[in-house]
N, CA, C and O atoms as a MOPAC input file, in Angstrom:
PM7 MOZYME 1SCF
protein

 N    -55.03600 1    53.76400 1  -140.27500 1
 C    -53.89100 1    53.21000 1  -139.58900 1
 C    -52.63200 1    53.64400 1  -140.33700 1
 O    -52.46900 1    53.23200 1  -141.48600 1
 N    -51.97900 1    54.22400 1  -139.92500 1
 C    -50.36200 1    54.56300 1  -140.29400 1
 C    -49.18100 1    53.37500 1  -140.31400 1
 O    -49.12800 1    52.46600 1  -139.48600 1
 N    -48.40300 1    53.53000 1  -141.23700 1
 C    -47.21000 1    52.54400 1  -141.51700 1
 C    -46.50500 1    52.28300 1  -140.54900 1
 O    -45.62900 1    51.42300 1  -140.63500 1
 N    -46.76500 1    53.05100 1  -139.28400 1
 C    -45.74100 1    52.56800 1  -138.60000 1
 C    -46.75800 1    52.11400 1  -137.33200 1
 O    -46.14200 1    51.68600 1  -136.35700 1
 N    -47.63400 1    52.13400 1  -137.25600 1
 C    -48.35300 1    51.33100 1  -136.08800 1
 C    -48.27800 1    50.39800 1  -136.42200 1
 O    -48.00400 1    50.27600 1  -137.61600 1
 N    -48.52000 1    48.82700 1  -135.37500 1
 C    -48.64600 1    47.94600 1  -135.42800 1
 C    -49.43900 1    47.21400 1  -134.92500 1
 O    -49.44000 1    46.93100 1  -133.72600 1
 N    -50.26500 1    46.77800 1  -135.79000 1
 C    -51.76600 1    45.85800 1  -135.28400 1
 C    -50.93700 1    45.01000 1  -133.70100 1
 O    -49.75700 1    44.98600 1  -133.34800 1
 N    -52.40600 1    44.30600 1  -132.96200 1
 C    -51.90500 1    43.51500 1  -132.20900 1
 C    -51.51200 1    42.43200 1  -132.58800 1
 O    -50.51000 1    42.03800 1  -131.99200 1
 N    -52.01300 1    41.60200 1  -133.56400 1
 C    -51.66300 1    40.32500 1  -133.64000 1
 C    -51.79600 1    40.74600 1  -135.44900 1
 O    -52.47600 1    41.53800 1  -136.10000 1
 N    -50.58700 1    39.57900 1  -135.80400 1
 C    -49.78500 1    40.44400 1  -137.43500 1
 C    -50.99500 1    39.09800 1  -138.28000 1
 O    -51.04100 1    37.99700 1  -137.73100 1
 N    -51.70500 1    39.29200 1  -139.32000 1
 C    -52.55100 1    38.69800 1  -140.05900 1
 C    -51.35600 1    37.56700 1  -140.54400 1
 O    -50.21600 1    37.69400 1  -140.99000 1
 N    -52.21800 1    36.40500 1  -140.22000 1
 C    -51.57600 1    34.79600 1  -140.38700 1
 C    -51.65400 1    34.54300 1  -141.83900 1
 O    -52.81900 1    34.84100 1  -142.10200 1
 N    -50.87300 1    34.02400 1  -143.34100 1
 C    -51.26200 1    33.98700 1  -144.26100 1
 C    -50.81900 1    32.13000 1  -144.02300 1
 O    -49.79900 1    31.79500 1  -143.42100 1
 N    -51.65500 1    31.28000 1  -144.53300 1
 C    -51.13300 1    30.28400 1  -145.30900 1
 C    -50.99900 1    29.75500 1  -146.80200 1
 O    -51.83100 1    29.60400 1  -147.69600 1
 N    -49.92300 1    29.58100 1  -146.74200 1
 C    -49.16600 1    29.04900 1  -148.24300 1
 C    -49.61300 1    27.58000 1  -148.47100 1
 O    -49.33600 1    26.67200 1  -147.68700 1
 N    -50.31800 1    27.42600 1  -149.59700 1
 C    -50.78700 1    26.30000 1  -150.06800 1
 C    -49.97800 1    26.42000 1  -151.96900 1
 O    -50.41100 1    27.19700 1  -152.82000 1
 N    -49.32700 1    25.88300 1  -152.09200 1
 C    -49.09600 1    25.59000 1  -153.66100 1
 C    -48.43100 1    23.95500 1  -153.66100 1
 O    -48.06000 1    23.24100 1  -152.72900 1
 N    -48.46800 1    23.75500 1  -155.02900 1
 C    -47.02200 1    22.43400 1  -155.29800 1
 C    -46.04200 1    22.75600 1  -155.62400 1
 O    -45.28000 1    21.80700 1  -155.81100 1
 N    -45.47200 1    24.07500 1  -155.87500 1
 C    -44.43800 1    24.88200 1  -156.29100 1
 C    -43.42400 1    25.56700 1  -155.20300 1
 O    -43.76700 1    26.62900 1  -154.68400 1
 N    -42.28800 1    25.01400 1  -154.89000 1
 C    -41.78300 1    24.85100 1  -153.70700 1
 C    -41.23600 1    26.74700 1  -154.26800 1
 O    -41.56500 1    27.71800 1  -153.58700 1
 N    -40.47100 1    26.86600 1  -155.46600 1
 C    -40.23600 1    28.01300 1  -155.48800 1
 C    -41.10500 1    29.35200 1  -155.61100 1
 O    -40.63500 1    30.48900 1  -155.56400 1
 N    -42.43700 1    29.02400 1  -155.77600 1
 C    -43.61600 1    29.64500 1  -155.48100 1
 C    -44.02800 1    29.79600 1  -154.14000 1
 O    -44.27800 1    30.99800 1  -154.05400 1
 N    -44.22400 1    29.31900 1  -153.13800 1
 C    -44.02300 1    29.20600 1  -151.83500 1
 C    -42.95400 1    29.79300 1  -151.40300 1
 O    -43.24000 1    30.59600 1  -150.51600 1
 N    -41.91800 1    29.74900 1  -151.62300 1
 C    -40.72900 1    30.13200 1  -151.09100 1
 C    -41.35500 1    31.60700 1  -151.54900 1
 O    -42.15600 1    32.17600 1  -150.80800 1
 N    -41.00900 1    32.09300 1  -152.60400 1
 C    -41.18400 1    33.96100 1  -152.86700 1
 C    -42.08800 1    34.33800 1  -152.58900 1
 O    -42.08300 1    35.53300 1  -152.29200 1
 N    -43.52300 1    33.52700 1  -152.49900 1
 C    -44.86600 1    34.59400 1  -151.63800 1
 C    -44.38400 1    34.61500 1  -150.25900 1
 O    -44.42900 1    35.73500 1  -149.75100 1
 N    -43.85300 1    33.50800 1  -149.38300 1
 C    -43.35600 1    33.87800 1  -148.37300 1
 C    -42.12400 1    35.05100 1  -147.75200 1
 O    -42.13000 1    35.62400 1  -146.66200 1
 N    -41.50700 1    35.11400 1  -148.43300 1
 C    -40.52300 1    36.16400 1  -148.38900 1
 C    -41.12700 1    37.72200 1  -148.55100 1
 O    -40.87400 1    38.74100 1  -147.90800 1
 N    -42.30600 1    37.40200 1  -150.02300 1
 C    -42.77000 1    38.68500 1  -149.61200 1
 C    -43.82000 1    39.23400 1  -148.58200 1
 O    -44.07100 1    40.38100 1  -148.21100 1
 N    -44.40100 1    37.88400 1  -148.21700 1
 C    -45.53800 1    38.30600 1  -147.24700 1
 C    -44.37200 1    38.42100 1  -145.48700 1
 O    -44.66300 1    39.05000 1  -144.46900 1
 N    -42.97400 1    37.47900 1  -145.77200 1
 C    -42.60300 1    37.99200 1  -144.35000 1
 C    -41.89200 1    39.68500 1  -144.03700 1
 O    -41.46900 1    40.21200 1  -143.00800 1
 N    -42.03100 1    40.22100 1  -145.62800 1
 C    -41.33000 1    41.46200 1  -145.52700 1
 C    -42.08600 1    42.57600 1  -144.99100 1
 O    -41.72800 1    43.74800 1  -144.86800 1
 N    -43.25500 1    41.99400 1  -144.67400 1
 C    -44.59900 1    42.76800 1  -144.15800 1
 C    -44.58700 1    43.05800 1  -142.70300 1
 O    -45.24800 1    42.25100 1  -142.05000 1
 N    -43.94600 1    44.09800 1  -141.95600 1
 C    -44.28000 1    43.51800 1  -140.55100 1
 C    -45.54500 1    43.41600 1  -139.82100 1
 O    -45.37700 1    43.52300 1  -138.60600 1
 N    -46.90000 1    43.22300 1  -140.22900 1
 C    -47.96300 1    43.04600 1  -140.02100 1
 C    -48.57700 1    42.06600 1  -140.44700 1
 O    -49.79100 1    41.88000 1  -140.52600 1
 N    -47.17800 1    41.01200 1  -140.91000 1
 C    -47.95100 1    39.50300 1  -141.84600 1
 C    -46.69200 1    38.37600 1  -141.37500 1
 O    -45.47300 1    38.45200 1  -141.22200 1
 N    -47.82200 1    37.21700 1  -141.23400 1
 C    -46.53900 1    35.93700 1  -141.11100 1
 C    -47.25800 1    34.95200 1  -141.54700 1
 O    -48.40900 1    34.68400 1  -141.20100 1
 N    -46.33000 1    34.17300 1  -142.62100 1
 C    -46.51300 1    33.17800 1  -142.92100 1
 C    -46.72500 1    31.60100 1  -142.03500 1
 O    -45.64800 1    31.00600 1  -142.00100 1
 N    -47.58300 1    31.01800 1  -141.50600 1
 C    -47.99200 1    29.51000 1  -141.13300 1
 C    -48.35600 1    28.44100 1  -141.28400 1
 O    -48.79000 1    27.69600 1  -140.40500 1
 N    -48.18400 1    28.11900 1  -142.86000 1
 C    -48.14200 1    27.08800 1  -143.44100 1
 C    -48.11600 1    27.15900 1  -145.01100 1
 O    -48.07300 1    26.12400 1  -145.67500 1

C-alpha cells in the first residue's frame, strides 16, 4: 500500500492513560496519521 492511498475505514485507536498530557500527545500524534483516529 502506498502513502498516499487511503484505506476505507482509518484504524480506530483508543487512548486509555491517567495522564491527561499523555493522552493529549499520543493523540495528536496518532491524529497526524491520515489513516488513524483517535475514539476514546
Amino acid at each position: 500500500m502506498s502513502k498516499e492511498s487511503k484505506p476505507k475505514q482509518p484504524i480506530r485507536v483508543a487512548l486509555l492513560d491517567d495522564h491527561e498530557i499523555v493522552r493529549h500527545g499520543v493523540a495528536e500524534l496518532v491524529n497526524s496519521e491520515r489513516d488513524m483516529e483517535v475514539v476514546g
